[in-house]
N, C-alpha and C positions, 0 to 999 in steps of 0.2 A: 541747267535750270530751265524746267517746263511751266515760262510765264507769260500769256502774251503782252503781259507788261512791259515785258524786255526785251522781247520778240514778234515781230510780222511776220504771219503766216506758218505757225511751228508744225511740221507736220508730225502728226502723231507716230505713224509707222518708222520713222526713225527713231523718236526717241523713245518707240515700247522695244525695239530690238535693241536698244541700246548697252553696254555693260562693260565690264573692266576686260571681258575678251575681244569685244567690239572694233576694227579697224575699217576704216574707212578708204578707198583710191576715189582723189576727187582732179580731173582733165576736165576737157574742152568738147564736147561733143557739138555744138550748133558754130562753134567758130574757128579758123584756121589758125595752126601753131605757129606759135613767134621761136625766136631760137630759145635752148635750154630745155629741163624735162619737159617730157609730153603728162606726167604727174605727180600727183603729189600724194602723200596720206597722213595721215591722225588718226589720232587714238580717241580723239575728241569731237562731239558732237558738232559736224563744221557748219559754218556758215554759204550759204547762196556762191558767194564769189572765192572760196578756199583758195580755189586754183590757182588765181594771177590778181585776186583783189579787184577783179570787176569781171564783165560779161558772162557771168553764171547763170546756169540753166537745168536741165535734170543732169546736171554731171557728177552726182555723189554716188558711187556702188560701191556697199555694205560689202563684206564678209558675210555675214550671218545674217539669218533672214528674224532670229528670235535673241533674246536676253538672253538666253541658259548657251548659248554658241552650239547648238544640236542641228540647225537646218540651214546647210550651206547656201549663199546666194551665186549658185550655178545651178544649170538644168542638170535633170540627172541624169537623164541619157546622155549627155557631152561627157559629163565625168565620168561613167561607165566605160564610153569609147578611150577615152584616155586612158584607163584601168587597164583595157584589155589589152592596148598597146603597148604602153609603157610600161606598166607591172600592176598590179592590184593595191600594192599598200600607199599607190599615189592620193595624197589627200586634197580637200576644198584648199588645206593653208597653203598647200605648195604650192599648187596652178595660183594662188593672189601672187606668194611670192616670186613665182617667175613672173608672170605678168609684170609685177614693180620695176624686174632686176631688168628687163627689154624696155620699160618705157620710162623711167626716171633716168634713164641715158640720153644725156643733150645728141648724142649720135644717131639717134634710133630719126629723129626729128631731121638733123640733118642727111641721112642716107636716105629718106623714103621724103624726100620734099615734096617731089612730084606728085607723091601719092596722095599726099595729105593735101594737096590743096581742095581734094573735096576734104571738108569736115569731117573728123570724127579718127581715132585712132584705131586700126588694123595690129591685132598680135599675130605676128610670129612661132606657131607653136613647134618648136623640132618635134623630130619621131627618132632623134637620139636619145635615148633614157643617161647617157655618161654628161651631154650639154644641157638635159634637162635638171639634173640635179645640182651640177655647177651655178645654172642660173638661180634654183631656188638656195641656196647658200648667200648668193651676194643679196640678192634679194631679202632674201630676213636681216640680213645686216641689215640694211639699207632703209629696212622700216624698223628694226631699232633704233637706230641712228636718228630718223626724222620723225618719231613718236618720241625723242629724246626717251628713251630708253623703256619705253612702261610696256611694247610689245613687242615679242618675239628673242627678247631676249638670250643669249650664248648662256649655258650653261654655265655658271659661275659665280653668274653678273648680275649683280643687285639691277630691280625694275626700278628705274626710275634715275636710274645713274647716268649720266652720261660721261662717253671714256674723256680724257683734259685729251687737251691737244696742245700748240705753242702757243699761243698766243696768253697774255699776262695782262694786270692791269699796270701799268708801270709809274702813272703817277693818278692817283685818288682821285674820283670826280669830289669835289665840295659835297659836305652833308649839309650844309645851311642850308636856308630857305635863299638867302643872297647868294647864292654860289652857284643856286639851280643850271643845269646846261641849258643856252638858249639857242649855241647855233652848234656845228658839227663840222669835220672834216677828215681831210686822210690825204699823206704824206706820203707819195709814191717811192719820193727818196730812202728813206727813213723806216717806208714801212707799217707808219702810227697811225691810227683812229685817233682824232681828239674829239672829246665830248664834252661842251666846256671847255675848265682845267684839268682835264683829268686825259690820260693818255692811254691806250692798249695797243698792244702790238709781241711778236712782230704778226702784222695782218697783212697774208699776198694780196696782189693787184685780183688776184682771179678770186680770191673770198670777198673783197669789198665790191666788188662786181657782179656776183652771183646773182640770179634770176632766173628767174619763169615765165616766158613770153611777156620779157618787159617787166614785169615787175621784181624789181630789186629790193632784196632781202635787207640785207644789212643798214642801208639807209630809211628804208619804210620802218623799220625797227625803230629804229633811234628818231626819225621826222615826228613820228607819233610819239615822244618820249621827251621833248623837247617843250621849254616854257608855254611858246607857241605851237603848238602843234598843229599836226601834218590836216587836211583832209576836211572836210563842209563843218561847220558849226549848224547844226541843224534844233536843238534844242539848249537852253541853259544847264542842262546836264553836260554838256561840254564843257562848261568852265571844270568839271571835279577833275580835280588829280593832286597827283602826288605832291607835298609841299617841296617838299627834299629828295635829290637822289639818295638812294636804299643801297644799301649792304646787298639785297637780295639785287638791287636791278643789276648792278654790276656782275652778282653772279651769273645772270639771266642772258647778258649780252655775250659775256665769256666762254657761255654753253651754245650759242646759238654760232658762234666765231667758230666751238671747235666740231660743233654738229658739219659745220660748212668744211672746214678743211679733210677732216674722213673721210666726208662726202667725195671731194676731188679727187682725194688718195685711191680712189674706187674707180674712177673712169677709167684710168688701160687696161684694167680686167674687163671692165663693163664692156668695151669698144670690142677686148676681143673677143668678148661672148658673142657680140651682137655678129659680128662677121662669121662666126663659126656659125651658127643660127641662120644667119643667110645663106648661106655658104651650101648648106646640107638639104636635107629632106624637109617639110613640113608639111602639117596638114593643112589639106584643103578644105573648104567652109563649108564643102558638101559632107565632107566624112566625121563632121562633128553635128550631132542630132540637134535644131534648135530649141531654147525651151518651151513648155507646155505655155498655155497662155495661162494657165495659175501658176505657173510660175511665175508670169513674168506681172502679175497682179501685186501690188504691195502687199504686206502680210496683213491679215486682222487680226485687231486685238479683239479679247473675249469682252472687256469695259473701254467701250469708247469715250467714254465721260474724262475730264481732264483732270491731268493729276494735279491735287494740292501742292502747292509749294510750302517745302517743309522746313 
């Protein structure tokens, strides 16, 4: 939604490139990594703070530089040198996808600490074409999996599906209005999330833990879902929400439970990518051409005027 009713500061050049091919990697560039991914992505038009829910800054890089997904956002002489290396039919989506499958790895964070205490994430590029395709394979997983399903999808696989994993709801949050979940918890014993009355599991210690420099998934989920919820009351539009837990939130947290666990199931692949990647050849930041300075200009659009909400 392009409103500045509902939004501060909306910048155009995102939302004219915007579209159902549209994927977004959104990191930390002005501030140093906490442990877990160095990022994250969507499919969706993100907000300022995507990354970890605060200290956001220009860290959103697009895919696509246009709507119709035709003009990649890489320089083209980087992609060229790539080509010529690695093979010709190397595309804009693969280099995204490697790039995710190296830095959505809590390892990539933890092997290069050092490096990273200056700001800003450093890739990795092999100049093995057998570890470069490896990595864009987990990689498209891995932005299917956290676009919940609507990009990059396996052949198969309904967009928008996400695969079940274990976790169940095992006893019913309340649909009443008196039933509403007011507080939250999890049962290391057992396994369980309670929310409310109502119970999911089984959920590991390491999915109710999960995070992104500090900010923790699973619980920001459900704080903001909660009677009183998470985070500043800054206008009386905070009072709105939901009267009753929903049929759909339940499915909502379910997907997000098993989005997390695939997720985990993926790091000893990831880990040994990452070391095979270290391990071997890569390029050096002189042998890849930087981009032009239109390049590195946001796009324009032909009508700058802002769009109606429809």
């Amino acid at each position: 939604m392009y409103d500045t009713r509902v939004g501060d500061y909306l910048r155009q050049a995102i939302f004219g490139a915007h579209s159902s091919e549209q994927i977004y990697i959104t990191l930390l560039l002005s501030y140093s990594l906490g442990e877990g991914p160095a990022a994250t992505v969507t499919g969706l038009v993100p907000d300022l703070h995507h990354f970890r829910g605060s200290f956001g800054g220009k860290d959103v890089i697009p895919l696509w530089r246009d709507a119709a997904a035709t003009r990649p956002n890489v320089g083209a002489a980087a992609l060229a040198a790539l080509r010529a290396a690695l093979g010709g039919d190397l595309t804009a989506e693969d280099l995204f996808a490697y790039a995710y499958a190296i830095l959505a790895n809590p390892g990539y964070a933890r092997r290069f600490r050092q490096e990273l205490a200056v700001p800003g994430p450093r890739l990795p590029i092999t100049k093995d074409r057998t570890l470069f395709d490896q990595a864009v394979a987990l990689g498209r997983r891995l932005v299917w999996l956290h676009t919940y399903g609507e990009r990059m999808a396996p052949e198969g696989a309904a967009p928008g599906e996400v695969p079940r994993g274990g976790a169940r709801c095992t006893v019913a949050v309340p649909a009443s209005a008196e039933g509403y979940p007011e507080d939250y918890g999890y049962d290391a014993a057992t396994r369980e999330v309670r929310v409310g009355a109502g119970r999911f599991g089984p959920v590991t210690p390491e999915v109710w833990d999960f995070a992104v420099s500090g900010f923790e998934f699973v619980k920001s989920w459900l704080g903001y879902r909660m009677k009183r919820r998470a985070g500043r009351r800054s206008s009386p539009l905070d009072d709105i929400g939901p009267r009753s837990w929903t049929a759909a939130m339940t499915e909502e947290f379910l997907e997000l439970l098993w989005v997390l666990e695939r997720t985990l199931e993926m790091y000893p692949a990831l880990d040994g990518l990452l070391e095979a990647v270290a391990a071997g050849p890569c390029f050096a930041a002189d042998e890849l051409p930087p981009p032009t300075e239109a390049e590195r200009e946001p796009p324009r659009r032909a009508n700058q005027r802002q769009p109606r909400l429809v």
